[in-house]
C-alpha positions in Angstrom: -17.1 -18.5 -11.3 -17.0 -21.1 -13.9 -14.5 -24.1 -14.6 -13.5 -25.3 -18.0 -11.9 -29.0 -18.2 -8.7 -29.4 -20.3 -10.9 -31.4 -22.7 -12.3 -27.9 -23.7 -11.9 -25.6 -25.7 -12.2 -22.5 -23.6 -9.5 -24.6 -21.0 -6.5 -22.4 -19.4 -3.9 -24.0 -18.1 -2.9 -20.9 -15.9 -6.0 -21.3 -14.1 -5.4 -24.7 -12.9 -4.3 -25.7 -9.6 -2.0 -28.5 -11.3 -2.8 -32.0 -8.7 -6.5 -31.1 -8.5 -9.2 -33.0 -9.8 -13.0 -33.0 -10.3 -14.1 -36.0 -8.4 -18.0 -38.0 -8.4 -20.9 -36.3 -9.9 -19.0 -33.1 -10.9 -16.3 -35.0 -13.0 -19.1 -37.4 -14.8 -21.3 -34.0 -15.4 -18.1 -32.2 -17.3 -16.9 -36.3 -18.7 -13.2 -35.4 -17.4 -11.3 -35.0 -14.0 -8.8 -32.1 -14.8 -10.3 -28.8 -14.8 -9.0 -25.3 -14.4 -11.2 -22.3 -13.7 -12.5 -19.6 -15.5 -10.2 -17.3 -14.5 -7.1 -17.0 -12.0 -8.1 -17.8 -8.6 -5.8 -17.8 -5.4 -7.1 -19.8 -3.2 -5.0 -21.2 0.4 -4.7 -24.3 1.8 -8.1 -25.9 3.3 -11.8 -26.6 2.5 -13.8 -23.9 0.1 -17.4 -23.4 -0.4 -18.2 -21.7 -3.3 -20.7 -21.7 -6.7 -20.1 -21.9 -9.6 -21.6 -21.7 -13.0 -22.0 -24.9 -15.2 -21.8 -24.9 -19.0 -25.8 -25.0 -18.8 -25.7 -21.4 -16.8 -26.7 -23.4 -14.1 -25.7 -22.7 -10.3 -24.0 -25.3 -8.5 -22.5 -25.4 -5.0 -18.9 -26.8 -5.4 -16.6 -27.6 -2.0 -12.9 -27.4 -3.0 -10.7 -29.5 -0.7 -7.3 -28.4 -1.2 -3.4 -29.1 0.6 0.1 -29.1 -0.4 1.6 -31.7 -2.5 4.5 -33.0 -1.1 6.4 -35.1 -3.6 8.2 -33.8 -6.1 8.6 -33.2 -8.7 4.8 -33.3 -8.8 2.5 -30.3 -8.9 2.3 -28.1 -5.8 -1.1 -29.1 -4.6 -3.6 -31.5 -4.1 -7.0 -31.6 -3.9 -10.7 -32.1 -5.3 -13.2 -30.3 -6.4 -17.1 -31.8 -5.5 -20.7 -31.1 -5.7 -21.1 -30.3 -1.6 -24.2 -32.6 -2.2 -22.7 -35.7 -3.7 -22.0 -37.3 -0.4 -19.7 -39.9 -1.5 -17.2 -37.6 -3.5 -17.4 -35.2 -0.6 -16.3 -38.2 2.5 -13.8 -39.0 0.3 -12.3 -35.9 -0.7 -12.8 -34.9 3.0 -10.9 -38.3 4.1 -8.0 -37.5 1.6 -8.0 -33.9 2.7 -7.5 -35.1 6.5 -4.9 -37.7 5.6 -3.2 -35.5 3.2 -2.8 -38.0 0.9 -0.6 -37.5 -2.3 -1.4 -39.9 -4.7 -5.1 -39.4 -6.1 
């Protein structure tokens, strides 16, 4: 699986969970926070563990904290998307996973 942010060219805007954001390590790496992925995903509410495949080829292990959005008229979801071993970006996504927050 790859992700593409919407600073690129290859970015798809159907492939975004719109009110997700790459957050530490991950979102310096790619230099922007809103991302889609490679293709369409469906994904449920809750915490994901997954790899994907940087713009290098190389394999990284991703944790994608996701919830429903509950203002409107913002986006349906929520979430983050982190390297599962950038401890920081991870307790926080985790801590705004449990608390659902809704302003990131």
């Amino acid at each position: 699986m790859t992700i593409k942010t919407a600073l690129e060219e290859k970015y798809n805007h159907k492939n975004r969970f719109r009110g997700t954001y790459l957050h530490g390590y991950l979102e310096e790496q790619y230099g922007y926070d809103i991302f889609a992925f490679g293709r369409k995903k469906k994904f449920e509410e809750g915490i994901h563990n997954f790899t994907i495949i940087d713009n290098n080829g190389k394999e990284q292990d991703v944790t994608f904290f996701l919830w429903k959005g509950e203002v409107k008229p913002l986006a349906e979801w929520r979430g983050f998307l982190v390297l599962t071993v950038d401890k920081k970006a991870y307790q926080y996504a985790l801590k705004c996973y449990t608390e659902k927050k809704q302003l990131l």
